[in-house]
ZATOR-395674 format. One line per field, with one value per residue (C-alpha): x, y, z; residue in one letter. Coordinates in Angstrom, 2 decimals. Layout:
N
c1 <- X, ... .
c2 <- Y, ... .
c3 <- Z, ... .
aa <- A, ... .
This chain:
390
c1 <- -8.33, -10.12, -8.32, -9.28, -6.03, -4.86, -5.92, -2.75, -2.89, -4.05, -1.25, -1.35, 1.50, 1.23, 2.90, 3.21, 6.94, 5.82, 3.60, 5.70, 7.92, 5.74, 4.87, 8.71, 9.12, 6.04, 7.65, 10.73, 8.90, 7.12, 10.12, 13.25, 12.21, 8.38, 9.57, 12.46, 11.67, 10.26, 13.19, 16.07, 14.21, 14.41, 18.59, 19.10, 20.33, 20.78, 20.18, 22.93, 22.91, 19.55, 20.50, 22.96, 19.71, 18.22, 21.20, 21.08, 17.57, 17.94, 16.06, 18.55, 18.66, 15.06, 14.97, 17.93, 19.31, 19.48, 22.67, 24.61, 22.75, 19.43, 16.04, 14.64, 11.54, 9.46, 9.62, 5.55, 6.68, 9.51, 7.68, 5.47, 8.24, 9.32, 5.74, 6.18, 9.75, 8.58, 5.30, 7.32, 10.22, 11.01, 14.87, 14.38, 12.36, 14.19, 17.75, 16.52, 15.52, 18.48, 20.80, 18.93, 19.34, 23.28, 23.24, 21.18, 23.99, 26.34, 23.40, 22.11, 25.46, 28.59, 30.22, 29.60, 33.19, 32.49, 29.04, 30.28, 33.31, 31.32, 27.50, 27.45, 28.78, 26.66, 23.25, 23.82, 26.93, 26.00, 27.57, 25.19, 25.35, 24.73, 23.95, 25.98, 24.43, 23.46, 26.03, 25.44, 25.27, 23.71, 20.18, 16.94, 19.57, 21.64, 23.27, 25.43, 27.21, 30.76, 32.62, 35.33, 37.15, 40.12, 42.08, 46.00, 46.98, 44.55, 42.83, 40.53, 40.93, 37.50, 37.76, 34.81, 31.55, 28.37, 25.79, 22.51, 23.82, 22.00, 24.17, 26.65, 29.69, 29.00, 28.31, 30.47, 29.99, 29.25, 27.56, 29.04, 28.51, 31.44, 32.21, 34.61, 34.02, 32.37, 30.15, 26.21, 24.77, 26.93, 29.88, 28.96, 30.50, 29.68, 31.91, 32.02, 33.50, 34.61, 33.62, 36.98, 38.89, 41.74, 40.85, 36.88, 35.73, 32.03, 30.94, 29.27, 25.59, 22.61, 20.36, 17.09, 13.19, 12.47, 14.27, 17.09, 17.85, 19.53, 22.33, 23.24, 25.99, 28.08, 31.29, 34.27, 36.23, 39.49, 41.85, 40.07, 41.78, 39.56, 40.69, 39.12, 37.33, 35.61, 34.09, 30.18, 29.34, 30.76, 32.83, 29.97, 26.76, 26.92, 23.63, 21.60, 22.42, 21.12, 18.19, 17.44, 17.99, 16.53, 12.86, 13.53, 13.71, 11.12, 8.61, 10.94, 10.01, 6.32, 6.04, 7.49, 5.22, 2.38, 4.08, 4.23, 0.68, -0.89, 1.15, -0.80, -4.17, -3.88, -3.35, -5.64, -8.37, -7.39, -7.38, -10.54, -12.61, -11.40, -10.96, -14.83, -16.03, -20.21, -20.75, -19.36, -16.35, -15.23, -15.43, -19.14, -18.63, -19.33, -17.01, -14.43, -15.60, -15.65, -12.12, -10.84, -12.28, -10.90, -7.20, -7.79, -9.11, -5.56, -3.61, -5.53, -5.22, -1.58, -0.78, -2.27, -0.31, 2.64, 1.85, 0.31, 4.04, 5.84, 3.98, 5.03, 8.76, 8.01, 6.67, 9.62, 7.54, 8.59, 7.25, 9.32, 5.95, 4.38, 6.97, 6.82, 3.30, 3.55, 6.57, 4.16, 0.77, 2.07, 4.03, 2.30, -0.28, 1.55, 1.82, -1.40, -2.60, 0.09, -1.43, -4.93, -3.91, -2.53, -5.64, -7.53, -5.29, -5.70, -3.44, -2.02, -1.38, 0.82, 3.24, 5.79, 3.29, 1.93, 3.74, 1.65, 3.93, 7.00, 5.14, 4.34, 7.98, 9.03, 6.69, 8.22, 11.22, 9.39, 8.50, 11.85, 14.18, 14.72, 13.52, 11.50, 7.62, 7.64, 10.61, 8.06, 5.18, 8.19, 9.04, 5.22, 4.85, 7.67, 6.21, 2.50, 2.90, 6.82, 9.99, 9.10, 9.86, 12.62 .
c2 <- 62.82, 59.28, 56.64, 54.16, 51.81, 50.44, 46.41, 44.44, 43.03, 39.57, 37.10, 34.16, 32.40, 28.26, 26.75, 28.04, 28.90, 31.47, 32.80, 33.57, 34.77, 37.57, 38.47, 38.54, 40.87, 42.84, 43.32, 44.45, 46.61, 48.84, 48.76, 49.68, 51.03, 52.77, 55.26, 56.40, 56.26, 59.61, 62.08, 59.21, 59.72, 63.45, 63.37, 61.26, 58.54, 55.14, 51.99, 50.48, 48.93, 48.13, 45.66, 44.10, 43.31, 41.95, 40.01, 38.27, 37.81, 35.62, 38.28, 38.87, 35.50, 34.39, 32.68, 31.18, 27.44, 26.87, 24.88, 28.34, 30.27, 31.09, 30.58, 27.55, 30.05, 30.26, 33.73, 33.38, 34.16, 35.95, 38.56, 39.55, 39.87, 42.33, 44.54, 44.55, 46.11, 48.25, 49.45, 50.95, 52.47, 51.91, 52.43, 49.05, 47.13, 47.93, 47.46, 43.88, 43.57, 44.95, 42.87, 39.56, 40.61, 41.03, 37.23, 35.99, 35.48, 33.17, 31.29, 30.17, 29.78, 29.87, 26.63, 24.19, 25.63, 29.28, 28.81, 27.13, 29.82, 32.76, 32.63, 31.91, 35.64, 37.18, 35.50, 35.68, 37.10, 40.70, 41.88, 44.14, 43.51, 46.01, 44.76, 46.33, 46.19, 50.03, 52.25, 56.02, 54.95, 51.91, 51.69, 50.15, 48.53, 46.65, 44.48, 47.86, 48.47, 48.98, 48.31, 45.64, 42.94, 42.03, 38.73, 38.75, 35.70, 34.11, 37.34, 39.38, 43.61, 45.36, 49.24, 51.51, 52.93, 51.91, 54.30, 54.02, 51.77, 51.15, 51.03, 51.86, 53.15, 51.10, 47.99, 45.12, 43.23, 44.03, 41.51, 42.91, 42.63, 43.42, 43.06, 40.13, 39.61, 40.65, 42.97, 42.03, 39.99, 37.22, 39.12, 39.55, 37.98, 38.31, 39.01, 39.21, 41.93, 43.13, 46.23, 47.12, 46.00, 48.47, 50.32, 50.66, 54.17, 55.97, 59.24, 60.99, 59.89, 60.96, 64.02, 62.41, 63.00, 60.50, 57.73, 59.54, 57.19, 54.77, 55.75, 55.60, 56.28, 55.79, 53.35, 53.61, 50.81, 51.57, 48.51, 46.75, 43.14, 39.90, 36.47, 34.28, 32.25, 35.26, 34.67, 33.45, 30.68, 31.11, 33.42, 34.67, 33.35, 37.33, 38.46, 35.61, 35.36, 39.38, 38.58, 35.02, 37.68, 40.54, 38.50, 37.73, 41.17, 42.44, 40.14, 42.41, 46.09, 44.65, 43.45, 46.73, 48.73, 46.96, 48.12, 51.39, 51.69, 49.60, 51.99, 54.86, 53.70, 53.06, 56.96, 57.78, 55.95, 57.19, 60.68, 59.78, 58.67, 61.26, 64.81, 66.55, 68.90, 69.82, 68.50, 64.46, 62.55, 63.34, 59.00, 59.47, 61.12, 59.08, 60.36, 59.56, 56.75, 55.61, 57.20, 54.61, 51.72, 52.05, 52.67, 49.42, 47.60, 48.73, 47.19, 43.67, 42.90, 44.06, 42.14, 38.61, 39.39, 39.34, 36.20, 34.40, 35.33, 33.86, 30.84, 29.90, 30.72, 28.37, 25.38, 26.30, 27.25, 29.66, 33.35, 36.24, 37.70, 37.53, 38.92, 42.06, 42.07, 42.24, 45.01, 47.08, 46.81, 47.00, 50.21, 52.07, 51.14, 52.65, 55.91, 56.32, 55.23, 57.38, 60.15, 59.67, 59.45, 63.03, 64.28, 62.54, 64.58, 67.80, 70.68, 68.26, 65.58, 68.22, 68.64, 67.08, 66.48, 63.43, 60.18, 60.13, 63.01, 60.91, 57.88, 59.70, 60.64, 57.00, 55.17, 56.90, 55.29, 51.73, 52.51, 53.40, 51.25, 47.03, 48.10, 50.88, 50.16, 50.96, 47.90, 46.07, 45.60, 45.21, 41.83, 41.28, 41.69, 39.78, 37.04, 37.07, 37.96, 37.50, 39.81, 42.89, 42.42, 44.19 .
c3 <- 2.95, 2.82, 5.16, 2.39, 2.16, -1.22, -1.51, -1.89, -5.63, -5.09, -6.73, -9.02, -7.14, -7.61, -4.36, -0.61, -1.11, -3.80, -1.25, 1.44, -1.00, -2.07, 1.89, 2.20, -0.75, 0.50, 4.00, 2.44, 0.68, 3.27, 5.60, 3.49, -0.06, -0.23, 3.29, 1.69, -2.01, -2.61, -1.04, -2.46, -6.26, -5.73, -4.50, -7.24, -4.34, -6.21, -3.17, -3.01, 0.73, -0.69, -3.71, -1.10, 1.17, -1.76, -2.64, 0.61, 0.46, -2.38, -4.43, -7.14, -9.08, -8.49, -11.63, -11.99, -10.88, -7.42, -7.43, -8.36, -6.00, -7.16, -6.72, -8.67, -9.09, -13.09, -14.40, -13.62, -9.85, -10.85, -12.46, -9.61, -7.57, -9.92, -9.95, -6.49, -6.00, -8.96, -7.17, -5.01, -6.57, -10.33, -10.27, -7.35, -9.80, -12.84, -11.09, -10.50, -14.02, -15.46, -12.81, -13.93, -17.76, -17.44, -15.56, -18.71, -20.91, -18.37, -17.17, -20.33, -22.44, -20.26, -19.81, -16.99, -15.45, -16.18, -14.37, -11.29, -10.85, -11.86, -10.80, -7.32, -6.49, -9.47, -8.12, -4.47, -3.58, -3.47, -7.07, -9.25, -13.14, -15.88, -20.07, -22.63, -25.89, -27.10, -28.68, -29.64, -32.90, -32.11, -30.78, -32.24, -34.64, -32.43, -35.14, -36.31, -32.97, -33.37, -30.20, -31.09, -29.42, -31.12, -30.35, -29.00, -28.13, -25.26, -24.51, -25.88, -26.29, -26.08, -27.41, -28.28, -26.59, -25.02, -24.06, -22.12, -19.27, -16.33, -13.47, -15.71, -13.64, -10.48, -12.07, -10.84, -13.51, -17.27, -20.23, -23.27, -26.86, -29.51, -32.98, -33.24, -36.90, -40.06, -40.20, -38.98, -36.74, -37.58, -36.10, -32.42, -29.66, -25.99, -22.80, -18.99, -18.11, -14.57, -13.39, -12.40, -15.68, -16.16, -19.37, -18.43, -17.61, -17.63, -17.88, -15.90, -15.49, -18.03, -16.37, -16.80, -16.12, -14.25, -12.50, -11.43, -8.66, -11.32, -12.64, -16.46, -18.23, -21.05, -20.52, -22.50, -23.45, -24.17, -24.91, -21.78, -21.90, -21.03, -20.76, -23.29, -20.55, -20.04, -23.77, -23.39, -26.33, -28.93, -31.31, -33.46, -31.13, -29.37, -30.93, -30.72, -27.03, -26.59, -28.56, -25.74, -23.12, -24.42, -24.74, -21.38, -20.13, -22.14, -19.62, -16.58, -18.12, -18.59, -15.17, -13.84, -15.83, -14.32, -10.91, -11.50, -13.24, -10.03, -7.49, -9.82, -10.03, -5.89, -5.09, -7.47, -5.78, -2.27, -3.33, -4.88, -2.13, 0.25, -2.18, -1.31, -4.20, -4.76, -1.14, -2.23, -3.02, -6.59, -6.76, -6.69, -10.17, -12.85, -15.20, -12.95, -12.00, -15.56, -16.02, -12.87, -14.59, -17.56, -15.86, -13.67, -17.17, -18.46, -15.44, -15.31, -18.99, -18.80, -16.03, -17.61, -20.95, -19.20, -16.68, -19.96, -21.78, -18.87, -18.64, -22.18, -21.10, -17.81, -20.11, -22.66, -25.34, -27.64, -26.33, -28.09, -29.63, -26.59, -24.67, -27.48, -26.89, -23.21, -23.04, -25.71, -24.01, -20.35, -20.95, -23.28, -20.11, -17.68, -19.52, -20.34, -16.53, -14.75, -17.28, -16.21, -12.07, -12.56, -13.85, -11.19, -8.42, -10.75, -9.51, -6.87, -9.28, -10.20, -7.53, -6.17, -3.07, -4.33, -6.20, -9.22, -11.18, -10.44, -11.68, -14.86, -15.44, -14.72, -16.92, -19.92, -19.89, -20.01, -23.59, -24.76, -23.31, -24.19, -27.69, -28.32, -28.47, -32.09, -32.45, -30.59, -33.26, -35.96, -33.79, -33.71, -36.88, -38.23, -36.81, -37.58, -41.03, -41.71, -42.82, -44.92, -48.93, -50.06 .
aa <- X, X, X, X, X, X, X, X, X, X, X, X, X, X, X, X, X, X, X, X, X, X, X, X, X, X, X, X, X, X, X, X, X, X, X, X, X, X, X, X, X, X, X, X, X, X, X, X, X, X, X, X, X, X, X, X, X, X, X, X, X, X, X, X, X, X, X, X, X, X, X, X, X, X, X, X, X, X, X, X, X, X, X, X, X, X, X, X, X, X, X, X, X, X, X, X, X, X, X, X, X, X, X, X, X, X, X, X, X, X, X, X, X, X, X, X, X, X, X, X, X, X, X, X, X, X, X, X, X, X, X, X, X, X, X, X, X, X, X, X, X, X, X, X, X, X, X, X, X, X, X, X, X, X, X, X, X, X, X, X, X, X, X, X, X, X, X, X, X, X, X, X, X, X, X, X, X, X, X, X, X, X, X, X, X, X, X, X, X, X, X, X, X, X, X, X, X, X, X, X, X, X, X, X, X, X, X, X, X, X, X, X, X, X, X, X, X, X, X, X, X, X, X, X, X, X, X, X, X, X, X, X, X, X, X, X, X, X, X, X, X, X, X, X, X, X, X, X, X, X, X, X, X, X, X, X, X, X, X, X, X, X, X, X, X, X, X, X, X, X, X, X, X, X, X, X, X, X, X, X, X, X, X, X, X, X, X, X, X, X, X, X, X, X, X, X, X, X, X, X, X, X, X, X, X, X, X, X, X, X, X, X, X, X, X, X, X, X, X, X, X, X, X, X, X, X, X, X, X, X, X, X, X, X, X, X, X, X, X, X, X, X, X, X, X, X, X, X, X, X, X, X, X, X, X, X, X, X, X, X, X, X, X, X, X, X, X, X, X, X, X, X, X, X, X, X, X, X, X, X, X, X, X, X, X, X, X, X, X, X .
């Protein structure tokens, strides 16, 4: 094999702080997740001593206020922070997308009071979140779920299903969404819900094809009582405040697509330079050659859609289509790149010897979940040519 060493992605990062951010991530990286990552995938081992490193590396509310605990840093930074962790092992990245997804909700609609108490321990204080929005009858059409929280006296009672949950189960906090009135969007109210609220169960975890390092599961909510201070905006406000996050963590899947199609592209190009066939490297090739190009073409222009997308979000600009655009183009990306590094291994790409058949496996996922890619060009089209007539 070649002794050729993967080029650290160079990084658009605008002050110094950013900078030794990223070498801090990057450090963290090759000593505590990219050793262990393969075997840990395999046992189906979710990190947990992990996310509390990160916690106390002030890596798990990078965007978020400072003054509660987080970062002060634009999703622009944010984001690469993300393709990093994600480079390296996707159920890493995608826990920190998922965590910052479940603080969405407080941080951009809970009261000054409910923010002070309340986001301090969820942005630095070593607490992993989980999202609850998907039902099993509930999916792509999130406006239909049926879990219900029913009023009695000052708190609220929460009974029904979710399904799909990342971290569901171990979670030690959960953003909800329930059906506190009439039917439709109109009716959906959100929560903060303890991970330990008595009531809350979850099954056991979902036997998956890839990422089986994170665990998800369906939680069961059965009469789970929740003070009304744990109520985020207002009665009603629910699914416009999973839409605001949801466009937010459609920029996290992209940027963790990117990861996982960069980590691909970099094995492909050491095995490249160092497999021998005919008496050459099989990089001297030029339908390979051609074949790498087009994979790294994939990965750049991914990589700006998503930067350009969080830029708007930065400036405070509105940025939902791109943010459909990115989540589309970056993972259908990744599939088709992880694809294309397995064929560049051949037989090996095959085996559990090398990365880039996990990588494969994991960069499914990133077009089903946060909306399917197919509920992504409804939201872009929505907007560029408006609602369908009916």
């Amino acid at each position: 094999m070649s002794d050729r060493a993967p080029q650290p992605v160079e990084r658009q990062l605008p002050t110094e702080e950013s900078r030794d951010l990223i070498a801090l991530v990057r450090e963290i990286v090759q000593r505590e997740i990219t050793p262990h990552a393969a075997e840990e995938e395999e046992s189906g081992h979710f990190p947990r001593e992990l996310f509390a490193l990160l916690s106390e590396s002030g890596l798990l509310g990078l965007p978020y206020a400072g003054e509660y605990g987080g970062g002060d840093q634009p999703y622009e930074v944010y984001l690469q922070v993300l393709e990093e962790l994600a480079g390296a092992r996707l159920t890493v990245g995608l826990g920190v997308s998922v965590h910052s997804l479940a603080c969405h909700a407080l941080a951009g609609y809970g009261t000054d009071k409910q923010q002070a108490a309340l986001l301090p321990d969820m942005l630095g204080g070593g607490l992993l979140g989980a999202y609850c929005l998907s039902e099993p009858s509930a999916g792509s059409d999130a406006a239909s779920l049926r879990t219900k929280a029913v009023r009695d006296g000052g708190d609220w009672v929460i009974t029904g299903t979710k399904s799909w949950i990342t971290h569901g189960g171990i979670a030690d906090f959960y953003t909800v969404l329930a059906r506190s009135g009439e039917e439709g969007a109109r009716g959906i109210t959100a929560f903060l819900v303890p991970g330990d609220a008595e009531g809350l169960s979850a099954a056991v975890p979902e036997k998956k094809m890839g990422m089986k390092g994170s665990p998800t599961a369906q939680l069961n909510f059965d009469g789970v009582r929740v003070p009304d201070t744990r109520r985020i905006g207002d009665e009603g406000q629910g699914f416009a405040i999973a839409l605001s996050a949801l466009d937010s963590g459609r920029l996290g899947i992209a940027a963790c697509a990117i990861g996982v199609a960069q980590a691909a592209i970099d094995e492909a190009l050491t095995y490249a330079s160092g497999r021998q066939q005919f008496g050459r490297p099989i990089a001297d090739f030029q339908g390979l050659r051609f074949l790498l190009a087009d994979m790294a073409t994939r990965v750049e222009a991914g990589r700006a859609l998503y930067l350009a997308a969080a830029r708007l979000r930065d400036q405070g600009r509105p940025f939902s289509r791109q943010a459909a655009m990115a989540k589309l183009f970056c993972t259908d990306a990744a599939m088709s790149v992880t694809t294309d590094a397995v064929q560049v291994l051949g037989g090996y790409g095959y085996t559990l010897d090398f990365p880039v058949e996990r990588y494969m496996r994991e960069a499914k996922v990133l077009q089903i979940v946060e909306g399917t890619n197919q509920i992504q060009r409804m939201v872009i089209a929505r907007q560029l040519i408006g609602p369908e007539s009916r």
